[in-house]
MARTIBA-659042 format. One record per residue (C-alpha): x negated, y negated, z negated; residue number from 0. Coordinates in steps of 0.1 Angstrom, whole numbers. Each point is the difference from the previous one (the first is absolute). Layout:
(site (X, Y, Z), NUM),
...
END
This chain:
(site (341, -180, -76), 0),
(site (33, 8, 17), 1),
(site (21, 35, -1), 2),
(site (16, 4, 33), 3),
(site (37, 18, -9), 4),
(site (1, 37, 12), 5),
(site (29, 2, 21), 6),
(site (20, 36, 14), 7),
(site (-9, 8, 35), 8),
(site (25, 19, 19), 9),
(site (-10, 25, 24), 10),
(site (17, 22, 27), 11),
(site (-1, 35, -7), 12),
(site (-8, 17, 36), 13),
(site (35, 18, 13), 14),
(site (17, -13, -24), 15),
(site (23, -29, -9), 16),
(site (-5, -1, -34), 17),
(site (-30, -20, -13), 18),
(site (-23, 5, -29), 19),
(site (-6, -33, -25), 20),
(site (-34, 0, -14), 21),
(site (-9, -24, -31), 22),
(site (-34, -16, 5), 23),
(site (-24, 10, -32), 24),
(site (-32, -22, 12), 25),
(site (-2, -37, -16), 26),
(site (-14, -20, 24), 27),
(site (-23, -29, -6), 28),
(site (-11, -29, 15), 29),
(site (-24, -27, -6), 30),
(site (14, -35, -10), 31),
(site (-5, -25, 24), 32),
(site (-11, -37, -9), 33),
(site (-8, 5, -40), 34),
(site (-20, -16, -18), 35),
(site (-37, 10, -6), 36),
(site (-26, -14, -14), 37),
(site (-19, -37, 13), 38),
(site (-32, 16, -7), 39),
(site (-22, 14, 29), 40),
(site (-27, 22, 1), 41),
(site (-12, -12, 37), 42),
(site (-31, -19, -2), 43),
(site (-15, -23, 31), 44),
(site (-35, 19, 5), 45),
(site (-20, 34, -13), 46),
(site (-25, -27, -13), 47),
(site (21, -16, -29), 48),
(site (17, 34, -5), 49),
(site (-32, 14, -11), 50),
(site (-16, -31, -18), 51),
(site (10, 19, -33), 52),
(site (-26, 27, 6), 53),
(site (-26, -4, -25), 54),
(site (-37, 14, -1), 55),
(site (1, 36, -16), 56),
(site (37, 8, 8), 57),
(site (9, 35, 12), 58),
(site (15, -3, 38), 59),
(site (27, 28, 7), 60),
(site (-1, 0, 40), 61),
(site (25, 20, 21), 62),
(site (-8, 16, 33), 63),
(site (-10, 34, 13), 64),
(site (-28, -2, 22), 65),
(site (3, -30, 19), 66),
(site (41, 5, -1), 67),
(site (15, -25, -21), 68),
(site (-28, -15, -15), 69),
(site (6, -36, -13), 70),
(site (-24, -13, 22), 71),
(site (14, -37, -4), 72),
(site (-6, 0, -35), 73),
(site (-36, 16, 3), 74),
(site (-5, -28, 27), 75),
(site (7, -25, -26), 76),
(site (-18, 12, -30), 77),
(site (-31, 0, 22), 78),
(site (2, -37, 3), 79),
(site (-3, -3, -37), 80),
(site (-32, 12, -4), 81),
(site (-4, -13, -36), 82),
(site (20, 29, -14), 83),
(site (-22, 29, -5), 84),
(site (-4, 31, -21), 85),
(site (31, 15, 21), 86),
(site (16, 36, -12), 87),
(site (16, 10, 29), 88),
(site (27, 29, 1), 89),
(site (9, 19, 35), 90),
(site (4, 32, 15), 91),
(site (-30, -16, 22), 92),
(site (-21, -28, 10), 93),
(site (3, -4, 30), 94),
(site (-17, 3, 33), 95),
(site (-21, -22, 21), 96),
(site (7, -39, -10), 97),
(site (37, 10, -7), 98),
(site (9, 5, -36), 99),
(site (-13, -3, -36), 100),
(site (-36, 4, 19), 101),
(site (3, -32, 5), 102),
(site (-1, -8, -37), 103),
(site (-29, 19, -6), 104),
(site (-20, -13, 29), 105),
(site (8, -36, -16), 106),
(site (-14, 12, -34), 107),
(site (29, -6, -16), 108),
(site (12, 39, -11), 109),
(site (-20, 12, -25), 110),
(site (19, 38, -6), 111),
(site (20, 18, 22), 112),
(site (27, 28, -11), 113),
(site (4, 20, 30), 114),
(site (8, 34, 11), 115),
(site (-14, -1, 35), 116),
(site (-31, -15, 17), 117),
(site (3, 11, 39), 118),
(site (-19, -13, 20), 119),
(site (-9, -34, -18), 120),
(site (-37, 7, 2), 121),
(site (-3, -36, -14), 122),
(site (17, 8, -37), 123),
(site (-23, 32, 1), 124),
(site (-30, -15, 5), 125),
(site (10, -24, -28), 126),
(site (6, 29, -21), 127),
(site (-28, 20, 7), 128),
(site (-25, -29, -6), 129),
(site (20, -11, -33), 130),
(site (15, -39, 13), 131),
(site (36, 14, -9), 132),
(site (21, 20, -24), 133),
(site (22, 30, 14), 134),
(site (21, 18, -19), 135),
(site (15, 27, 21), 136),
(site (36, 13, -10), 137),
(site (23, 27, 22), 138),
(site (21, -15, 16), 139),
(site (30, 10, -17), 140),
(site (-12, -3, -35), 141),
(site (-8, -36, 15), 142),
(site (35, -10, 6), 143),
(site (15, 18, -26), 144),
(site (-22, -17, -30), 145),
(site (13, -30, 17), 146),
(site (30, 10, 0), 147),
(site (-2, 10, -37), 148),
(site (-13, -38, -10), 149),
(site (32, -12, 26), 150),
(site (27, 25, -24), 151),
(site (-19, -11, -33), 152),
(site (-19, 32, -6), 153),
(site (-36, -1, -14), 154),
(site (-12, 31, 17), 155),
(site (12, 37, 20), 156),
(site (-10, 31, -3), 157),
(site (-5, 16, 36), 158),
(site (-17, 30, 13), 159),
(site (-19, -18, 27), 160),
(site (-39, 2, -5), 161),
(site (1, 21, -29), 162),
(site (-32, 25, -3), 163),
(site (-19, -25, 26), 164),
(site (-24, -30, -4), 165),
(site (31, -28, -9), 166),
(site (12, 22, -31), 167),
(site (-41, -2, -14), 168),
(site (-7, -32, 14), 169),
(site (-27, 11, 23), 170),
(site (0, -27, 30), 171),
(site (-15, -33, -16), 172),
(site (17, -28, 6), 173),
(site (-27, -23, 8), 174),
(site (-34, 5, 7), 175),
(site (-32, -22, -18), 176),
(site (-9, -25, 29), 177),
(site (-26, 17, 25), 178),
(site (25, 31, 0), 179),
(site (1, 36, -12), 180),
(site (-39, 2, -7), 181),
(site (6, -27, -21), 182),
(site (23, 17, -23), 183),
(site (38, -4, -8), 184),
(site (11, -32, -14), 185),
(site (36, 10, -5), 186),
(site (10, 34, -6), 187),
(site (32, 18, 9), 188),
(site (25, 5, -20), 189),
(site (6, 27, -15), 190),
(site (37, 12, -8), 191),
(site (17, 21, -31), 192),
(site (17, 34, 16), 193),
(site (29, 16, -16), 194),
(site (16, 39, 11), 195),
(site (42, -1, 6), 196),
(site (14, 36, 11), 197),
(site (-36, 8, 9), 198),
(site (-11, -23, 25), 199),
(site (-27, -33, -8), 200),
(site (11, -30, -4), 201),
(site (-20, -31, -1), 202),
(site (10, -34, -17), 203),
(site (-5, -32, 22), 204),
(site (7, -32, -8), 205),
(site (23, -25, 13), 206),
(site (-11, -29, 21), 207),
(site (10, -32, -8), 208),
(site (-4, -31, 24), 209),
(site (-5, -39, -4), 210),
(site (12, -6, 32), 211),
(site (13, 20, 30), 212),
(site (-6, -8, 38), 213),
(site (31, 17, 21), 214),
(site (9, 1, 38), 215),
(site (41, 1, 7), 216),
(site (16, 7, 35), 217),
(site (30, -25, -17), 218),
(site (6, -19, -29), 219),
(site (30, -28, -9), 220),
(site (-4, -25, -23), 221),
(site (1, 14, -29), 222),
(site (-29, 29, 3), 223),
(site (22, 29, 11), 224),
(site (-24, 19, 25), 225),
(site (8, 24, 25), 226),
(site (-33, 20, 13), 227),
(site (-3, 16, 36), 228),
(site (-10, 36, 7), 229),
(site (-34, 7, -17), 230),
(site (-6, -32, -10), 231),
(site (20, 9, -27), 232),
(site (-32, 21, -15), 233),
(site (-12, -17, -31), 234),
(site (18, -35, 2), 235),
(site (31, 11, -22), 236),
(site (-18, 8, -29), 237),
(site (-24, -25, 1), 238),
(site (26, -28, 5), 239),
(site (15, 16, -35), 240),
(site (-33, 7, -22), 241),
(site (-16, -40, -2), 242),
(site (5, -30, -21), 243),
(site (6, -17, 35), 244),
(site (9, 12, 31), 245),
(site (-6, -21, 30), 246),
(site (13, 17, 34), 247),
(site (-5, -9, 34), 248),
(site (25, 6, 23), 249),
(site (9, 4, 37), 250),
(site (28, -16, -7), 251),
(site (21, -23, -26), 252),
(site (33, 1, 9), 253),
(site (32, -15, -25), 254),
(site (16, 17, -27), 255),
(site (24, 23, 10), 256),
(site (-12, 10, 28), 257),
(site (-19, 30, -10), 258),
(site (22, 31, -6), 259),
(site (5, 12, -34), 260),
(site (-6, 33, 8), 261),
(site (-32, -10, 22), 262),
(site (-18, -20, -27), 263),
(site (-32, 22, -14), 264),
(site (-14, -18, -26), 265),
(site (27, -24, -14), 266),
(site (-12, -38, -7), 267),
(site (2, 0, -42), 268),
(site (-37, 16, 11), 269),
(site (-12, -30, 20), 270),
(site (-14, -34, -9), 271),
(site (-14, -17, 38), 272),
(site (7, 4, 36), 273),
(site (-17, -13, 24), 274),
(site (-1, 7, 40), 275),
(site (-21, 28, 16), 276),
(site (-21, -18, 24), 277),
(site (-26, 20, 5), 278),
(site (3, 27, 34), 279),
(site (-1, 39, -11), 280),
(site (-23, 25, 9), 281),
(site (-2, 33, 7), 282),
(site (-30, 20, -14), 283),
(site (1, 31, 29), 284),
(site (19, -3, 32), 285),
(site (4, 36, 10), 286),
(site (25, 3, 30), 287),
(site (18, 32, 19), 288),
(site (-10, -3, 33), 289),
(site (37, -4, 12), 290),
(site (35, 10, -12), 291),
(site (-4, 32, 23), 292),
(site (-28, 14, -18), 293),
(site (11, -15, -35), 294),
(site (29, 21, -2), 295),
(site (-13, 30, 18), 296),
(site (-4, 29, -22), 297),
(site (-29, 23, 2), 298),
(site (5, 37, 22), 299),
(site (-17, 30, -18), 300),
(site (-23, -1, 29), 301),
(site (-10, -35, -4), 302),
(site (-6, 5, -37), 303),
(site (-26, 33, 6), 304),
(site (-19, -22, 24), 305),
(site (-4, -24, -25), 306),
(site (-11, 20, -26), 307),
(site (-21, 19, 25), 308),
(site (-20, -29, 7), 309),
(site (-2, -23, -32), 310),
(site (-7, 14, -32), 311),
(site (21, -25, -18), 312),
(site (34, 14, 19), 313),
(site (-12, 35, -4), 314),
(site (4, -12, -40), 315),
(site (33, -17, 5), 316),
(site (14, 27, 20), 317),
(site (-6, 21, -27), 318),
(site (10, -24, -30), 319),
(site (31, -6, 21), 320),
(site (11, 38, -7), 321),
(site (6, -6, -37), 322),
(site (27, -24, 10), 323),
(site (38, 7, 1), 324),
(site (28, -19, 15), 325),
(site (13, -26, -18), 326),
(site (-26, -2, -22), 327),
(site (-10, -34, -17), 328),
(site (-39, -3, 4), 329),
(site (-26, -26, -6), 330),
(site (-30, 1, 24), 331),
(site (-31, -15, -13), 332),
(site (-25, -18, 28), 333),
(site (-23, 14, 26), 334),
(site (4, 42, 7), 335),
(site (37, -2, -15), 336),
(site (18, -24, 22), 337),
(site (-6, 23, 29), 338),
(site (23, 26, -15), 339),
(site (30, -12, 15), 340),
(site (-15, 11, 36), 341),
(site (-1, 35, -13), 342),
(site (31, 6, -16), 343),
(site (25, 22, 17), 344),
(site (26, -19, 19), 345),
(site (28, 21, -18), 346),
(site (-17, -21, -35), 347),
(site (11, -38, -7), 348),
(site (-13, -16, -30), 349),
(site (4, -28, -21), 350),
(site (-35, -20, -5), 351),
(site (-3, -24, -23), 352),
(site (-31, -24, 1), 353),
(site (-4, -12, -40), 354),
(site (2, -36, 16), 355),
(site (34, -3, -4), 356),
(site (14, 27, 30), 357),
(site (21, 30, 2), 358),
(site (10, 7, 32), 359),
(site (-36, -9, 17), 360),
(site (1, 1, 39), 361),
(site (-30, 1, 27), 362),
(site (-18, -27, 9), 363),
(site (13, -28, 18), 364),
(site (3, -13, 40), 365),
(site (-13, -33, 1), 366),
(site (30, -15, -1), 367),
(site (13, 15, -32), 368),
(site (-32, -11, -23), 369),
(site (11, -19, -29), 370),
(site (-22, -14, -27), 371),
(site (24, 15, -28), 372),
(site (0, 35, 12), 373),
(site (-34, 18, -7), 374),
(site (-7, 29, -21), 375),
(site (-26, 8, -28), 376),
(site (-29, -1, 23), 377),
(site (12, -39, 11), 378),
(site (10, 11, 28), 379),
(site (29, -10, 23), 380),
(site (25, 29, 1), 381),
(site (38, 5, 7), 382),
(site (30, 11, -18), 383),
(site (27, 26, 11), 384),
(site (35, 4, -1), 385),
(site (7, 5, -43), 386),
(site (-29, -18, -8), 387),
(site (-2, -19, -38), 388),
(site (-27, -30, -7), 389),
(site (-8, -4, -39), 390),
(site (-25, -18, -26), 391),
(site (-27, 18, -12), 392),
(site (12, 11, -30), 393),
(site (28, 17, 13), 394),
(site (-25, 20, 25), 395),
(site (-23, 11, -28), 396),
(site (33, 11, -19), 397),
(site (5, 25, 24), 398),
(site (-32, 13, 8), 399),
(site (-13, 0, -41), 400),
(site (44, 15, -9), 401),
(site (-16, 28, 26), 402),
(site (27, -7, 26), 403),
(site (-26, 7, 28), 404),
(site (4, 37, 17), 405),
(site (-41, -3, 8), 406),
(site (-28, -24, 3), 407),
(site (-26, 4, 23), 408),
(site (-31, -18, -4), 409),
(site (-38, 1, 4), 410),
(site (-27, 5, -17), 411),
(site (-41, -3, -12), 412),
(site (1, 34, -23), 413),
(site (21, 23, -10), 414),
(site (-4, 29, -29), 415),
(site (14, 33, -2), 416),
(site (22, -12, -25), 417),
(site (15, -27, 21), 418),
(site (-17, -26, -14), 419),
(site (-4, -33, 30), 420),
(site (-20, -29, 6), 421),
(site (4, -21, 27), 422),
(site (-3, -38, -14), 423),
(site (-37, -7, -5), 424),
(site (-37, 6, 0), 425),
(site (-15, -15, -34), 426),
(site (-21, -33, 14), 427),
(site (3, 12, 36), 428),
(site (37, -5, 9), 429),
(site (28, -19, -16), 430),
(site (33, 6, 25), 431),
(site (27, 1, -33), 432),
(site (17, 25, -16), 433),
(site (34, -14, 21), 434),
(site (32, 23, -4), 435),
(site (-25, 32, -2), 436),
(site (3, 3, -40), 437),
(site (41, 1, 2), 438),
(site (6, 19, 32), 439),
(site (-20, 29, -16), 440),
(site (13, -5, -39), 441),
(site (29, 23, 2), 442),
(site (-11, 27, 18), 443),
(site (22, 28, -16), 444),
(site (29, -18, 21), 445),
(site (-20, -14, 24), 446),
(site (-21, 28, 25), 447),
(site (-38, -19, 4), 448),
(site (-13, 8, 29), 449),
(site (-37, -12, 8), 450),
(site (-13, 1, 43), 451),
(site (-35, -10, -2), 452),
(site (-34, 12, 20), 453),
(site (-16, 30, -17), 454),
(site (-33, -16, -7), 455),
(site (-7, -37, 2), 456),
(site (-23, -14, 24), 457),
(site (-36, 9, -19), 458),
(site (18, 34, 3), 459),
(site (8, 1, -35), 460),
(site (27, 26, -6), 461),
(site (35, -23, -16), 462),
(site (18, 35, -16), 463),
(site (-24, 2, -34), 464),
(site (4, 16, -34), 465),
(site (4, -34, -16), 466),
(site (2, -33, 17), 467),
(site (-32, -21, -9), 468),
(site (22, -32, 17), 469),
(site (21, -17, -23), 470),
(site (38, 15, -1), 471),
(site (28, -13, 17), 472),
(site (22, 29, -20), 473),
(site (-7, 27, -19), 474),
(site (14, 35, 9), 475),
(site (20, -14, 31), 476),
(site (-3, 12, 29), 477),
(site (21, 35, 14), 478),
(site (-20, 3, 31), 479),
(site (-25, -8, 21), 480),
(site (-4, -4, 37), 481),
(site (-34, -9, 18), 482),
(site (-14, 7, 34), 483),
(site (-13, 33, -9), 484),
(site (25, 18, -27), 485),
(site (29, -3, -23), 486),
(site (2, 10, -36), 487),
(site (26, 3, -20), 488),
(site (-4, -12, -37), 489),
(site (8, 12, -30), 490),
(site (-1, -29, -25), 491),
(site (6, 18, -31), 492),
(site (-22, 24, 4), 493),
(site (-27, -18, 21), 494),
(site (-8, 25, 26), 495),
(site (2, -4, 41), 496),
(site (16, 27, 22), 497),
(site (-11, -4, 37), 498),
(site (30, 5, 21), 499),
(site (-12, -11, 38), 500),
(site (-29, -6, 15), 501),
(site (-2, -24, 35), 502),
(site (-12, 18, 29), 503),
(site (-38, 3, 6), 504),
(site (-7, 0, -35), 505),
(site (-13, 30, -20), 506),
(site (3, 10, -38), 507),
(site (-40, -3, -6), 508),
(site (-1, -36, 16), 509),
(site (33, -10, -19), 510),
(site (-21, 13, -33), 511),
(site (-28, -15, 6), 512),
(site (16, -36, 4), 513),
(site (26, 2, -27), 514),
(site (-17, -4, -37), 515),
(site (30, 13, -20), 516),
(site (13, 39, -5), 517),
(site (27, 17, 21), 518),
(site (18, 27, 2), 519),
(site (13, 12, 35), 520),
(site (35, 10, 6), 521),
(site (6, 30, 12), 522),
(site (18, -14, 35), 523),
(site (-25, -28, 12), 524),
(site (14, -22, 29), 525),
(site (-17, -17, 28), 526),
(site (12, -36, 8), 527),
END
């Protein structure tokens, strides 16, 4: 490295003809040109001999979020060994369609999964359900951080996510005997030790540790420095750090030096192949504004009542939207709460952060502005706005477990009167994933939970209960609740509701009769 001398820079004092001398206190550096490095490089010809390593039985650490930076190459390649079998797989997900790790399982070659979100990959369900594959689901930050534990040479973490549900006793199996869930469970869950600090649960998980690691980079020079783009970042940093051999794909190799010191994300001691990206990207859900007119417009009082009056899901997000203030930092889960934005007072700007990798989220996009990199936790394409940061996984779940989050809205299958949610599966009916659920509502004395769901379900089965008969995305978690017919207001140490508006139309006796928990009624009811 070279220090650049500080030198005294004169400058003109305004009306005057005296001048003030100031002494320069900043070293500056810069990076030598021609030096040596070393012969040896880490750029191999094709994906095929970079992964003819991979041995039967290995564990597979694959980045990606959705479709969005998946190492699809890689995948591509491993299918065309199809004498490696008895696959573990690790992944926020498994893709969707023919894209993906899917691909591995429809070749036979995964055997186990470790996962925190299904979607809408009906065929890794199915596979589930009927007992052909292993799934362990995680949440989706305790995912990336026991990764990141292995990565940092930790054996395990404690966390609060999941405790007092189903992954602290072990309750989902892991693998059903073939012929399914009649059939009985093959592999159980496991079941995890929980320890009290300053009064809150804590479980213990253990770290991950990988035999080799697929990874997608936007850049990389010769020697492995990588350089991710946007959300694509998502769980490629800390897989590219946790295996015993990292190959990565990338967009592009370029030569040392050209990458920026300050740009690199995951610096090349980490790396062991390169290879080119040649496979195109996809993008899971293309949802567009209609035009750059309507994608900036904000919403008019009067536009936001006629929406409300006319759809039951707006009449929920107009209310939900109340709770917000400006400048507020808030995480909207899928579905009811992404309409919020329509609804909140145009006096109210907010920060949204999609656990993706995106503070600073934006509409959706004109046509012309898609980009496969840019999508948010429901894979789809989104924007960015003025301010906006892009991070890895584990630096999203930092914030939202750290409870840096003003409120999370989400939805919902049940809630109790003492908060109590669960909206991540029906027992051998429905496997969608716990996803970023477990974390977003782990910290919920910093965090406000608020749940916008239907009142009943649709067999008319009332969703505010005594006691949740789902299994538990979070114990004690949610502050209030917002669904097309009241709101209640939750007292989470004590475990009572108090009814503080009821939507228009809707009496007390029919509220009662389709709500199987207790309340009390506040003594100033609203109408919304």
């Amino acid at each position: 490295m070279l220090a650049l001398r500080p030198r005294a820079i004169a400058i003109p004092r305004a009306r005057t003809s005296s001048r003030i001398v100031l002494a320069a206190r900043i070293r500056y550096y810069s990076v030598v040109a021609n030096a040596p490095i070393p012969n040896k490089t880490k750029v191999w010809n094709s994906a095929d001999e970079a992964v003819k390593d991979v041995k039967s039985g290995d564990i597979i650490l694959s980045g990606g979020f959705g479709l969005c930076g998946i190492p699809e190459t890689l995948i591509s390649a491993m299918t065309r060994r199809p004498e490696v079998k008895n696959l573990t797989a690790v992944s926020n997900n498994a893709g969707a369609g023919d894209h993906g790790l899917v691909k591995l399982i429809k070749s036979g070659q995964l055997d186990k999964v470790m996962i925190s979100y299904l979607g809408g990959n009906k065929y890794l369900e199915s596979a589930y359900l009927n007992g052909d594959v292993g799934i362990e689901l995680v949440p989706q930050g305790t995912l990336v951080a026991r990764l990141h534990a292995h990565a940092s040479g930790e054996p395990a973490l404690y966390t609060p996510t999941g405790a007092n549900t189903t992954v602290e006793t072990g309750g989902i199996p892991i693998r059903y005997n073939p012929g399914g869930m009649k059939a009985g469970v093959m592999i159980p869950g496991n079941k995890k030790e929980a320890r009290v600090f300053n009064g809150r649960r804590f479980i213990l998980e253990p770290a991950i540790a990988g035999d080799v690691a697929f990874v997608h980079a936007w850049k990389a020079d010769e020697v492995g420095n990588l350089v991710f783009r946007y959300t694509a970042n998502n769980y490629n940093g800390v897989m590219a750090r946790n295996a015993k051999l990292t190959i990565v794909e990338a967009e592009e190799i370029v030569p040392v030096g050209s990458l920026s010191p300050n740009a690199i994300h995951v610096p090349g001691v980490y790396v062991d192949r390169i290879v080119k990206a040649t496979e195109p990207k996809s993008i899971e859900v293309t949802k567009l504004a209609p035009s750059k007119d309507e994608q900036a417009h904000v919403a008019t009082p009067g536009e936001s009542t006629d929406k409300a009056t006319k759809d039951w899901r707006h009449r929920i997000a107009k209310r939900a939207a109340r709770e917000i203030g400006d400048g507020f930092y808030v995480n909207l889960g899928v579905g009811i709460p992404t309409l919020i934005p329509e609804h909140l007072d145009p006096s109210v700007k907010v920060w949204l952060e999609s656990e993706n990798g995106i503070l600073g989220m934006g509409p959706y996009p004109t046509p012309d502005q898609v980009d496969a990199d840019i999508i948010n936790a429901g894979k789809e394409t989104t924007t960015l706005l003025p301010g906006a940061s892009c991070f890895d996984s584990a630096e999203s779940f930092n914030m939202i477990r750290g409870g840096h989050m003003d409120v999370t809205c989400l939805g919902a299958m049940q809630v109790s009167q003492a908060g109590d949610i669960a909206n991540f599966m029906i027992p051998g009916k429905l496997v969608k994933g716990i996803g970023g659920a477990m974390d977003l509502v782990s910290n919920p004395d910093k965090t406000k939970v608020i749940v916008t769901m239907q009142h009943v379900s649709k067999d008319g089965a009332p969703k505010v209960v005594k006691e949740c008969s789902l299994p538990l995305t979070g114990a004690r978690a949610v502050s209030l609740i917002v669904t097309d017919m009241a709101v209640f207001q939750v007292d989470r140490a004590a475990g009572t509701l108090l009814l503080t508006d009821i939507a228009e139309g809707v009496s007390l006796d029919e509220l009662r009769a389709k709500t199987a928990a207790d309340f009390e009624v506040s003594s100033h009811v609203a109408t919304f």
